[in-house]
C-alpha positions in Angstrom: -14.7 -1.1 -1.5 -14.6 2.9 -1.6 -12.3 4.5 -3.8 -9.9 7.1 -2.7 -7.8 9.9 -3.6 -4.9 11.3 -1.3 -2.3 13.8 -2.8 1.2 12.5 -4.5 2.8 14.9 -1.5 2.6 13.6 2.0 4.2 14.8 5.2 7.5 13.1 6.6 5.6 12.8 9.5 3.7 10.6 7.7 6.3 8.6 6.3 8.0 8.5 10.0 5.2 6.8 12.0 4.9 4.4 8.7 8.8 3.7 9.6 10.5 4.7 6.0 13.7 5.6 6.3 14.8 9.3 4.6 16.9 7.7 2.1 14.2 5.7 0.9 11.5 9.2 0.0 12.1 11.9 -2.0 12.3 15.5 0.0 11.1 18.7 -2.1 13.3 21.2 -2.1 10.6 24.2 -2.2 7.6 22.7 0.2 4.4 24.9 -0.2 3.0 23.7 2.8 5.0 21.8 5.8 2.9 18.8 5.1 3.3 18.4 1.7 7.3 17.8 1.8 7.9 14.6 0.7 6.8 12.7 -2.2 4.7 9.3 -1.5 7.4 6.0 -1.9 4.0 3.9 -1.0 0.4 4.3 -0.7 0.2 3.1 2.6 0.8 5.5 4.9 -2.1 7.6 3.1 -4.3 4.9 3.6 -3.3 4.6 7.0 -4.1 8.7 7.3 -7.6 8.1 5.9 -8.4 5.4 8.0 -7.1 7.3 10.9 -9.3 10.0 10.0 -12.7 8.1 9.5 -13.0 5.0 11.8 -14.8 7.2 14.2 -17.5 7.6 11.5 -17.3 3.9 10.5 -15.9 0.9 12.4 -16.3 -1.2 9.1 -13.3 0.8 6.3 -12.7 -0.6 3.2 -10.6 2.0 0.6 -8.6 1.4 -2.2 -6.5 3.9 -4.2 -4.7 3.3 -7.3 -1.9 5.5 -8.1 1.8 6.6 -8.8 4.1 6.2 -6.1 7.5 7.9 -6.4 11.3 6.0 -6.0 14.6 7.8 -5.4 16.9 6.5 -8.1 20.6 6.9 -7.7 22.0 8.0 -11.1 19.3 10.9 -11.6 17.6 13.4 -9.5 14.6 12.1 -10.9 12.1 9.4 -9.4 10.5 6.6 -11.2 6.9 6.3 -11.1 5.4 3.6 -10.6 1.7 2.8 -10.2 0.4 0.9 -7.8 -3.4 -0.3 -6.2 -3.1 -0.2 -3.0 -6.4 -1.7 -0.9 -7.2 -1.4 2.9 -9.7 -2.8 5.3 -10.3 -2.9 8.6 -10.5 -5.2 11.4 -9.9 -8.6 12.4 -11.1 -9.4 8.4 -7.7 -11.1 6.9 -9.6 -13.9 5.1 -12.4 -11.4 4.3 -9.4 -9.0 2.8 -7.8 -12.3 1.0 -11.2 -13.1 -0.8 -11.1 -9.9 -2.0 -7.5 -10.1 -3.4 -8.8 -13.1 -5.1 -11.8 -12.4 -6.5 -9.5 -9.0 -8.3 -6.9 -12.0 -9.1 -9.9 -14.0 -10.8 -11.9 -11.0 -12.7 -8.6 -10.4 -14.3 -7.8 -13.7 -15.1 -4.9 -14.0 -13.2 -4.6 -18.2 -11.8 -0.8 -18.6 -11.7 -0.4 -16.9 -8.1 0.9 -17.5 -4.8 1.6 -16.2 -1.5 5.0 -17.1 -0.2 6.9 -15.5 3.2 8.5 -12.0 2.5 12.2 -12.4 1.2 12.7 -9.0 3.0 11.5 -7.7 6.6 8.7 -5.2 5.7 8.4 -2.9 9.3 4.6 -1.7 8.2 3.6 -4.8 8.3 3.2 -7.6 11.2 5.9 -10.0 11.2 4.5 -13.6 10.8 1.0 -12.3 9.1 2.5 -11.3 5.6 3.3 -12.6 2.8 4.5 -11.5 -0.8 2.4 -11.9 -4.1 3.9 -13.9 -6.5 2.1 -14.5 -10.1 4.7 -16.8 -12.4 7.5 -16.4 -9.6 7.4 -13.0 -10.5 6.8 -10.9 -7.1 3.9 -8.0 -7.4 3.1 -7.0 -4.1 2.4 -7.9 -0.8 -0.3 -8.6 1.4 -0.8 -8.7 5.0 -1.8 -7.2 9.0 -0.4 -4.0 9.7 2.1 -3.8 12.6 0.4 -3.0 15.4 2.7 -0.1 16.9 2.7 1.3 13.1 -1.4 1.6 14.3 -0.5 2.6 17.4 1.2 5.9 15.5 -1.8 6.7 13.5 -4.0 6.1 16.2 -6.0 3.3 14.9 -8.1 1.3 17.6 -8.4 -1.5 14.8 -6.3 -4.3 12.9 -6.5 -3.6 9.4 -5.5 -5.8 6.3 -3.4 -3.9 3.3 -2.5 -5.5 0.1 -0.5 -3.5 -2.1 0.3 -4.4 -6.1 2.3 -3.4 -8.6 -0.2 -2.2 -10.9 1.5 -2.8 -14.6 2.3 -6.2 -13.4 -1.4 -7.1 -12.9 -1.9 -5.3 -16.2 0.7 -7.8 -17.6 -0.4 -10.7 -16.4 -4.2 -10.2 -16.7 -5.8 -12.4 -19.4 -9.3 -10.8 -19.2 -8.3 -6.9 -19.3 -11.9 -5.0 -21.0 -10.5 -2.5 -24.5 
């Protein structure tokens, strides 16, 4: 997998076609540029973007990104970080994507895991071919196929597999973390 880098600002355009609604994002008040307006609640609409931008140069895309994302919080006008990995691949590759997620899951010495149906409907993702991350029925993400009209409205010509974790829950639960 490639790593990649995309900017804590998106566009709401951006965060439209990945169907968040407004009261879930963060608007800036002062925008310097009009697509830099909003600040990121996910990772996955810029992974979407980069895909979007590329698969004419590859058909074969697999990017990760590990990084803050940024959630409105009622009682203050500011967000809470938190960090997140964030992987993407593309095409018809689900168990290819899953032996990814588990050979992560094993070099950090996480074996108390499972995937169980989403306790919430997720619209990025395909209903029926997601499921949420559990590690000791604690939930850290979620993994799955991108909803094909979410593709549709980044113009992507492929399926493509995301899994997306909590980051300082792998941290926590990792018994084989390098110091």
């Amino acid at each position: 997998m490639t790593e990649v880098a995309s900017y804590s600002m998106i566009s709401e355009e951006l965060l439209t076609n990945a169907d968040f609604e407004p009261e879930n994002y963060l608007k800036i008040t002062n925008p310097l540029t009009a697509d830099l307006v909003c600040m990121r609640p996910s990772l996955i609409p810029s992974i979407l973007q980069i895909i979007s931008q590329n698969q004419a140069n590859s058909p074969d895309i697999r990017i990760f990104e590990i990084a803050n994302i940024y959630i409105p919080q009622q009682e203050t006008d500011l967000p809470e970080e938190i960090p997140v990995l964030t992987a993407g691949q593309t095409g018809n590759k689900f168990f290819e994507t899953k032996g990814i997620f588990e050979a992560l899951f094993e070099d950090l010495g996480i074996k108390d895991y499972k995937f169980m149906p989403p306790t919430s409907l997720v619209k990025i993702f395909h209903p029926g071919k997601t499921a949420e991350v559990f590690v000791k029925d604690k939930p850290v993400g979620i993994f799955g196929e991108v909803n094909p009209q979410i593709l549709r409205r980044f113009k992507i010509s492929t399926k493509v597999i995301i899994f997306d974790l909590e980051f300082n829950s792998l941290v926590k639960h990792a018994t084989r973390l390098k110091k």
